[in-house]
matplotlib code that plots the C-alpha trace (Angstrom):
import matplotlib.pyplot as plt

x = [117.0, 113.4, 111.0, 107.9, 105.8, 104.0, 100.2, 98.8, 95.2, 93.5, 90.7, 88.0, 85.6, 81.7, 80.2, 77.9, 74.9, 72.1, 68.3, 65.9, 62.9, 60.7, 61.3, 58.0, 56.9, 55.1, 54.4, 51.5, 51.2, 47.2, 45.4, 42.6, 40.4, 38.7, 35.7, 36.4, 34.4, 36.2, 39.1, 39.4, 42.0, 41.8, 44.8, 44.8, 47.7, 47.7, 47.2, 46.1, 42.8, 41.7, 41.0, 40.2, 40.9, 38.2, 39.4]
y = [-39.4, -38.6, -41.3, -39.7, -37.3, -35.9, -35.3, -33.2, -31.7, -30.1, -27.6, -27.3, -24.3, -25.2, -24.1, -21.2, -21.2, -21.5, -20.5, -22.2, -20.2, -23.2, -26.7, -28.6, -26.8, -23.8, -22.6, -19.9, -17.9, -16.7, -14.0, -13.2, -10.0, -9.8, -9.9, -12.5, -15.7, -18.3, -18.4, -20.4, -20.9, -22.8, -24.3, -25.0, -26.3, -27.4, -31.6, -31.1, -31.2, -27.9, -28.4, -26.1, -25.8, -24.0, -22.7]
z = [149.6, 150.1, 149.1, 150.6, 147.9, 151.2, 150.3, 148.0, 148.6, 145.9, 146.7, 143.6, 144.4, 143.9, 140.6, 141.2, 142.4, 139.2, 140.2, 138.5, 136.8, 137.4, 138.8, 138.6, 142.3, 142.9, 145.9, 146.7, 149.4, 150.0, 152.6, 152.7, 153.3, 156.8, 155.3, 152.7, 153.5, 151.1, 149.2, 145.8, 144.0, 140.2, 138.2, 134.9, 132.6, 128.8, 129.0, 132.5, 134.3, 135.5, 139.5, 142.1, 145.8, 148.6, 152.0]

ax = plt.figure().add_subplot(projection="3d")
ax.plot(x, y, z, "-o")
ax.set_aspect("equal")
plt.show()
């Protein structure tokens, strides 16, 4: 009589992949004109302290 139950692999598929509207992290892409001579860019948020950034 066989006493070995052999092996048994079970394969669960990965759930779906979810996108996220908005995960804490933005990321902004800029360009500028040719003729541009700074860029700024301001954030503001609700409980947040406006700040800007100059390039």
């Amino acid at each position: 009589m066989n006493t070995d139950p052999g092996i048994i692999q079970v394969i669960t598929p990965a759930e779906p992949w979810k996108r996220k509207l908005f995960n804490g992290y933005a990321q902004i892409i800029i360009q500028k004109d040719e003729n541009a001579k700074e860029v700024v860019l301001y954030a503001s948020a609700k409980g947040l302290r406006t700040t800007s950034l100059k390039n």
